[in-house]
N, C-alpha and C positions, 0 to 999 in steps of 0.2 A: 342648551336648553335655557340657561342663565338670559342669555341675551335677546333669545324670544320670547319670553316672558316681559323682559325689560321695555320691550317697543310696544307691546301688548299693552302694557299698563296704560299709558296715556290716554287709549282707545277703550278700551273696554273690556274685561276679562270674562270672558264667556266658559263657564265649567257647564260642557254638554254629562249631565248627570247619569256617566254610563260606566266609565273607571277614571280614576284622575289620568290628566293628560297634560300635556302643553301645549303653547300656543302654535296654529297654522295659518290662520289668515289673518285678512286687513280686520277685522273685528275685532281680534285677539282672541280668536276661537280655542279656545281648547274640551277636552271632550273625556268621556267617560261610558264608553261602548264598549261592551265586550260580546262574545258569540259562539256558537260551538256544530254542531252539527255532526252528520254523517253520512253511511253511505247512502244511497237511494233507492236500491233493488230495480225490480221489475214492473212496469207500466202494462196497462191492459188496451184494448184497443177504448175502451168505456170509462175507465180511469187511469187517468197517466198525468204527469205537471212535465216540460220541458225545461231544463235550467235556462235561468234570463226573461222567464215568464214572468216578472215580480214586478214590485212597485213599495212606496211606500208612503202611509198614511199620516198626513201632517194635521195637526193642529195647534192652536197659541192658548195657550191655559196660563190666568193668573196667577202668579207666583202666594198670593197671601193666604187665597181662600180657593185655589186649586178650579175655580170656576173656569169652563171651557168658554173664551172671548168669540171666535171665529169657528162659521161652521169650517169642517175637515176639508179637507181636497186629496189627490190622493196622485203625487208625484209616481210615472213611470217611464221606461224607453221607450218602451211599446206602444202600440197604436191596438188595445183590447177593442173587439167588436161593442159596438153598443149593445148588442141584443143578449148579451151573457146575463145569467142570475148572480145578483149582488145583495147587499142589503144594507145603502143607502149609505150615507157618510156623517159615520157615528163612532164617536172615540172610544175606548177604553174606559176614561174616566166615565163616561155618560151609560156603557151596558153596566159597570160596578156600580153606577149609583141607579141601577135600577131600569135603564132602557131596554124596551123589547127588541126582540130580532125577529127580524120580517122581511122574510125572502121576496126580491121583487126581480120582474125579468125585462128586462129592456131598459135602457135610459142609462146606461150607465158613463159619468164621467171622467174623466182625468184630466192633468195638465202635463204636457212634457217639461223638463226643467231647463231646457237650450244646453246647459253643457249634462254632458250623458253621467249618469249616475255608477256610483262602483259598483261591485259586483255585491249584493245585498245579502240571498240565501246562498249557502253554502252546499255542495254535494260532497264533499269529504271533510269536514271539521277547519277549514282554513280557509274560512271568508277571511276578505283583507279588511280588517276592524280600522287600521290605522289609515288607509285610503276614504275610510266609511267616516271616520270623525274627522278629516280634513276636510270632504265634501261637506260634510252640514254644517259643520262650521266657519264657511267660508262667507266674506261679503257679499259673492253673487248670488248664493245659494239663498242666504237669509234678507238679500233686497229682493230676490224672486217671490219667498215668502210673504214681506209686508206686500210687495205688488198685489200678488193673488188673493189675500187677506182684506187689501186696504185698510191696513194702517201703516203708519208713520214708522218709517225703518227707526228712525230715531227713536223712538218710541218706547219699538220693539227693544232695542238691544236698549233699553236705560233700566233696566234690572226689576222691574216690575212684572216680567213676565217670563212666560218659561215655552218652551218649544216642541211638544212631545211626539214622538216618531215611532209609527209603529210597522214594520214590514209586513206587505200583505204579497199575495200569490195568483197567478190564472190558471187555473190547470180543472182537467175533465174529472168531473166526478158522475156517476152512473152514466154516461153518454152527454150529459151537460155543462156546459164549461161555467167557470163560479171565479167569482173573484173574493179574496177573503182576506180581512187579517188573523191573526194567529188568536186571538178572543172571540172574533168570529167563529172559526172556524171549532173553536172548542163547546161554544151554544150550539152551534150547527149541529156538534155531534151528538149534544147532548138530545137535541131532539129529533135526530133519526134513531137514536136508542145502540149508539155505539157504531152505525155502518160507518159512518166517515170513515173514523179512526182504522176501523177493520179492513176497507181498501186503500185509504191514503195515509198511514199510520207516518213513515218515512217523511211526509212533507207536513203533514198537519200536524202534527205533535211531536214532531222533532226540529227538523230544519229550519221549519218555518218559524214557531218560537223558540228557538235559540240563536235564533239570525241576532236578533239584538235581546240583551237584557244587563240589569244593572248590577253597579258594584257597589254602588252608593244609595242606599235608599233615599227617595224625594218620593214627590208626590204622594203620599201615603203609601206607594210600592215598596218591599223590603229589597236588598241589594241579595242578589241569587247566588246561593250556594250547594244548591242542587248539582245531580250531573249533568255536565255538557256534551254527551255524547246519546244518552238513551232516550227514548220517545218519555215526554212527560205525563203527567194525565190532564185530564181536564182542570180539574180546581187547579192545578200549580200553572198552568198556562193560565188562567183569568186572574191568578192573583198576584205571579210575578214573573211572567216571561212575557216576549212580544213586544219590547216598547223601550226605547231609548229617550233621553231628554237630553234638549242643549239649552244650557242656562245663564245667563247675562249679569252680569256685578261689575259694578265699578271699582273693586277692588276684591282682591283674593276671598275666598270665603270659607272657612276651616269646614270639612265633613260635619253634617250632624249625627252625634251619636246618640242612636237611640237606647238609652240604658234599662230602660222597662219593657217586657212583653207586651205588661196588662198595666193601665192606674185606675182603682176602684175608691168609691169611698165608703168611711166608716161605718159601723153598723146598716151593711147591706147586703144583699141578696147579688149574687153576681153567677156567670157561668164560666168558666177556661175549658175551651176548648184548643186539643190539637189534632193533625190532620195523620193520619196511618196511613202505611200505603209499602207494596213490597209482598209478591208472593200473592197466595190467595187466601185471603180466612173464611172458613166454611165450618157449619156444624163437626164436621170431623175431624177440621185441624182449625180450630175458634183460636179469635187472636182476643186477650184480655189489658186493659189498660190500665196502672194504678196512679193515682193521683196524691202524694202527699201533699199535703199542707196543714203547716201548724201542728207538725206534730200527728195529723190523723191521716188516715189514708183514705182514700174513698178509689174503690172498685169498679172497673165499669166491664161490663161480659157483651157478648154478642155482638160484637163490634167484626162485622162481614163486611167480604166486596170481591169481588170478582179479580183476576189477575192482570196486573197490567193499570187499574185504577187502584180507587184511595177511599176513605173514611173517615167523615170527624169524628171523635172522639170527644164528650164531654160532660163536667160534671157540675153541680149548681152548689155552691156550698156559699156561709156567709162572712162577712171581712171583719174583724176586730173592730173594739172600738176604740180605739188609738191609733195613730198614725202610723206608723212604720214602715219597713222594707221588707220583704219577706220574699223566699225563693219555695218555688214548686218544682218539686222532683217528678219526674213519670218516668213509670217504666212499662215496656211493653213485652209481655207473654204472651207468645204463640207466633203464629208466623207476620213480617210485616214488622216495621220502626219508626219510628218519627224524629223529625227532620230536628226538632231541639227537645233534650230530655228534660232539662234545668230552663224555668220560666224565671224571671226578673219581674214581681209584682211589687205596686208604688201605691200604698193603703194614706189616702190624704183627708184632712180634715177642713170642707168648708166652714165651717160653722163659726170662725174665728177672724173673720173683718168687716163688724158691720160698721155701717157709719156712725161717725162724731155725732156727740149731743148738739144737737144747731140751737143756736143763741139767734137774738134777735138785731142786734148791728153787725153780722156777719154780711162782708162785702166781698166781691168778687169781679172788680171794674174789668178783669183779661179775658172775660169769660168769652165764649166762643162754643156753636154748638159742633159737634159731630155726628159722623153718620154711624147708625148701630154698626157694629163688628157684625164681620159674620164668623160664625161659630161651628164647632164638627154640628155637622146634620145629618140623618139617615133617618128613611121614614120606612122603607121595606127592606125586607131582605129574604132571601133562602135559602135551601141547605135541602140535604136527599140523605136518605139512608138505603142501603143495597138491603136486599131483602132473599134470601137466599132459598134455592125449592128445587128438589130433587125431578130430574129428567129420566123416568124407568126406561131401560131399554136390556128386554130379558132376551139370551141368548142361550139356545138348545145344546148340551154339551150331549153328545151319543153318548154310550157306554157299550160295553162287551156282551159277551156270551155271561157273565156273571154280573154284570151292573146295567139297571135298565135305564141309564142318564140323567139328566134333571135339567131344570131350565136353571138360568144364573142372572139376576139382573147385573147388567156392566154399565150402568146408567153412571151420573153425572151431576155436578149440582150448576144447575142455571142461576142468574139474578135480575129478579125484579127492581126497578128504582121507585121508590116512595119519594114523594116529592112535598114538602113541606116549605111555608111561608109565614112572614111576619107583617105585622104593619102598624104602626102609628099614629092615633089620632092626636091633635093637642091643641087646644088653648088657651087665650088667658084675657083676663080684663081687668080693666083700673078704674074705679070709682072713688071718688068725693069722701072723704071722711064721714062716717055719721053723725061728728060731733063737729063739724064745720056749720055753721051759721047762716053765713053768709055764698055760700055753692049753690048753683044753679042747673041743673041736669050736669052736663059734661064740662063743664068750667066754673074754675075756682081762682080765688086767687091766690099767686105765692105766698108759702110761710103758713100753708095749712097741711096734713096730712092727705094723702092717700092709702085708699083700701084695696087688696088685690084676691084675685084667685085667679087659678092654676087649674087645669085636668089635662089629662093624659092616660089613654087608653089603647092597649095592644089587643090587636085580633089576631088569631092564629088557628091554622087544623091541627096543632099539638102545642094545646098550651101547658103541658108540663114540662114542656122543654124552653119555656119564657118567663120571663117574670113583669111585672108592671111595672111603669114609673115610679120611683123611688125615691128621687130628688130634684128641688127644681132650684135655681139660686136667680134673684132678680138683681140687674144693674139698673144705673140712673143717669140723668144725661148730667148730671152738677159735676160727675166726677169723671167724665169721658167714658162712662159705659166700663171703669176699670178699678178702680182706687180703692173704692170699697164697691162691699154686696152685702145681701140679705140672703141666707139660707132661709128661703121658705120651710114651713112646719106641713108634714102631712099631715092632713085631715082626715084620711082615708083610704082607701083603694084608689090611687090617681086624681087623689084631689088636694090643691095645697094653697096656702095663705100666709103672708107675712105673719113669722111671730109676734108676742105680745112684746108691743115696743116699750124698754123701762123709761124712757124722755117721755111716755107718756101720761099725761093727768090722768087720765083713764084707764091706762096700761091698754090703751085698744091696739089691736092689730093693725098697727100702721106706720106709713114710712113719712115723713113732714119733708116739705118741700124746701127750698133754701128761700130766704126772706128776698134774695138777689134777684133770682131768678127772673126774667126777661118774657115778657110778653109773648105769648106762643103758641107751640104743640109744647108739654110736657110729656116725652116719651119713655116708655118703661121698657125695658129689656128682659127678656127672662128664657133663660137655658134649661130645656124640661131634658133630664137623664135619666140614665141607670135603669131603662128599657134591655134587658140582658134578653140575650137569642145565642145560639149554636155559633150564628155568623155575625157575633158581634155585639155592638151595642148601638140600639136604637134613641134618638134624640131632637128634639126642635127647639129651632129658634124662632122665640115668639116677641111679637110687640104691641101696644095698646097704648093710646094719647089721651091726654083731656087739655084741656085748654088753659094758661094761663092768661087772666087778665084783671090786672091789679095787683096790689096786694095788701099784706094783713096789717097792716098801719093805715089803711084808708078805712078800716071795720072802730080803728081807736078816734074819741074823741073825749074834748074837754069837758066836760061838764060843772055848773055853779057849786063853790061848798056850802056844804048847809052852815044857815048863820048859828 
């Protein structure tokens, strides 16, 4: 293993982000797949999959900001009819950050990969993982890839980017043959209202996402410790099974360990949610969820779902105002358990690097602009609640010559799904100082202040289960968008403004430009957060320009002393 790593290095160490692994090819592929599966039962003449029906869904996602570069394509041995129902070539990353699913019937593509692919979905729990991570991490594989892609193999493998892989399947569903991946295939069910799962349970929500999933969380995905043998549900297939990564570094790259669940900041309003699931919770055997933190407990009841699915559970409480660490205990009563009982929460305090007092022979001859960061963003999101309702079904029990029988309901409890959404509006603006002189609508020149505002607004059908914008922190480009920041001040329900600056004569709400500063856009950066929902946290990245040109030593002049 020593020595393949060793040859590896000169080339390029690719950690396929699936279990660690060592090197197999001319790239210095190494990999990180693992997979699980089981048996497969009985196929209908209307619904059935054949093993080797399969395929799998590529695309090249940014390593920085997780951006999907390349539409998809969707590697198989096969030759799938064009005329099957698909729905179009769309990653993972792109239905979690919000893509619809839109069943379309004909046109469907593929590419074959010239050398034949391993064996992908499993029918007994022993797919070959080790043949799967030598295939995609091999030079011909990932020069097929930039081919297909067009871009620059070199490129590719120079550690800027990452390679995400998701197993998808062809097989008959009601009389209609469907091509899917395993995210797919979990929307899909969601909106037949559970049939998939109920005819194709074996392939759709087992095999298929557990064909690959991770050890090592990347992409925003957690590293799966779930079981690998039992049908999963929905939520845990869309948010972490279905998808392998193969990843490019020039040099070894230690796991990232993520040591907090949640990181919230000070004095605010926040939600922890976790997901239930196991058994059925029904009015008559209700599963209940406690939540410590800080010492208090907070209780959540009625927390239903049908058998075989799951339930977020969650509770909105508010964060210290001091920094800290803190752990949330949960416990679950009743039937049903959650996958971590013990949360790892990271309580931080913006409010603690704004910028230096700027002087007036402040120089900066190395300056150089950048481009804003991009930063987490999430503008929608959703989440369901099971909704639980008794199914009567009375049965006639006879009686004797001494009992004249009775009827008996032997009914049943059904579940409705309530469907619940969020969403995001946000922007922002930069204007001219009011106490600037010499500003001209949208340009000024360096060495004068600017003034900002902020708003951010969430809509939702249950808005007691959100909160508004809470925080917003603005960057500057004098410091590469990093160095220092301004915690904006709420003004209100979702509306925010630079605090009152102390370098200021006036104490006005404002940020002063550097005296340095270069002829241009002046761009402002600002991260609107702490948008809290069921699934998460909602946030944008906003940006607004005005123009430098001059500056504030051209406004100075001499003037005669009085005699």
């Amino acid at each position: 293993m020593k020595n393949l790593l060793l040859r590896a290095l000169p080339l390029f160490l690719i950690l396929c982000m699936l279990c660690p692994m060592t090197a197999f090819a001319d790239t210095g592929g190494s990999g990180n797949i693992d997979g699980g599966g089981g048996g497969m039962g009985q196929g209908t003449s209307t619904n059935s999959w054949s093993p080797g029906n399969e395929g799998v869904r590529v695309t090249v996602v940014r390593a920085s900001d997780h951006a999907v570069v390349t539409t998809p394509f969707d590697f198989t041995n096969k030759a799938p009819s064009a005329g099957i129902y698909h729905f179009g070539k769309v990653s993972k990353l792109q239905y979690n950050n919000g893509a619809s699913l839109s069943p379309v019937k004909g046109g469907y593509t593929y590419k074959n990969p010239g050398q034949t692919m391993p064996r992908i979905i499993s029918t007994n729990g022993s797919n070959n993982i080790e043949a799967i991570k030598k295939y995609f991490c091999s030079e011909y594989v990932v020069k097929r890839i930039a081919e297909i892609t067009g871009m620059n193999y070199d490129v590719l493998i120079g550690g800027e980017y990452k390679i995400l892989l998701e197993p998808l399947a062809y097989y008959k569903f009601e009389g209609n043959m469907f091509a899917t991946t395993a995210t797919e295939a979990a929307l899909y069910d969601e909106q037949t209202s559970g049939l998939l799962r109920r005819r194709m349970v074996s392939l759709t929500h087992k095999n298929l996402p557990l064909a690959m999933f991770l050890e090592v969380s990347d992409l925003g995905y957690p590293a799966w410790g779930g079981s690998k043998t039992s049908a999963a549900t929905n939520a845990d297939i869309k948010s972490s099974l279905g998808l392998g990564i193969v990843r490019f570094e020039e040099k070894p790259e230690k796991p990232q360990i993520e040591a907090y669940d949640y990181e919230y900041r000070v004095n605010t309003d926040v939600i922890t949610a976790v997901r239930i699931s196991g058994g059925q919770s029904d009015p008559d055997s209700p599963t209940r969820v406690s939540f410590n933190i800080g010492g208090q407990t907070y209780s959540v009841g009625n927390v239903y779902y049908p058998d075989g699915d799951s339930q977020l559970a969650w509770v909105k409480w508010r964060t210290p105002d001091t920094e800290q660490n803190m752990t949330i205990k949960v416990t679950v009563s009743g039937p049903g358990n959650t996958a971590k009982t013990t949360l790892n929460v990271k309580i931080v305090d913006l409010d603690k690097n704004p910028p230096p007092n700027p002087v007036a022979d402040d120089r900066n001859d190395s300056f150089s602009r950048v481009s804003v960061p991009s930063r987490a963003v999430k503008s929608t999101v959703s989440w369901s609640v099971w909704r639980p309702w008794w199914q009567e079904y009375w049965v006639w029990h006879s009686g004797d010559e001494d009992d004249d029988g009775y009827w008996c309901d032997h009914g049943w409890y059904e579940f409705d799904l309530d469907r619940y959404s969020a969403s995001l509006t946000a922007a922002m603006s930069i204007q001219c100082d009011s106490k600037n002189p010499t500003a001209s609508g949208r340009t000024m020149k360096s060495g004068y202040g600017i003034n900002q505002t902020a708003t951010g607004s969430i809509s939702s059908n249950q808005s007691s289960a959100v909160t508004q914008p809470q925080n917003a922190v603005s960057y500057f480009p004098e410091f590469g968008y990093e160095t220092y920041w301004r915690l904006l001040e709420r003004m209100g329900t979702g509306r925010f403004e630079f605090q009152k600056n102390p370098y200021s004569t006036y104490k006005n709400r404002t940020h002063f430009s550097p005296i340095w500063m270069p002829d241009g856009a002046y761009t402002v950066n600002t991260w609107l957060i702490d948008a809290w929902t069921p699934d998460g946290m909602l946030s944008a990245n906003l940006t607004d320009s005005l123009t430098i040109k001059g500056n504030l030593w051209q406004d100075w002049h001499a003037g005669p002393k009085k005699p």
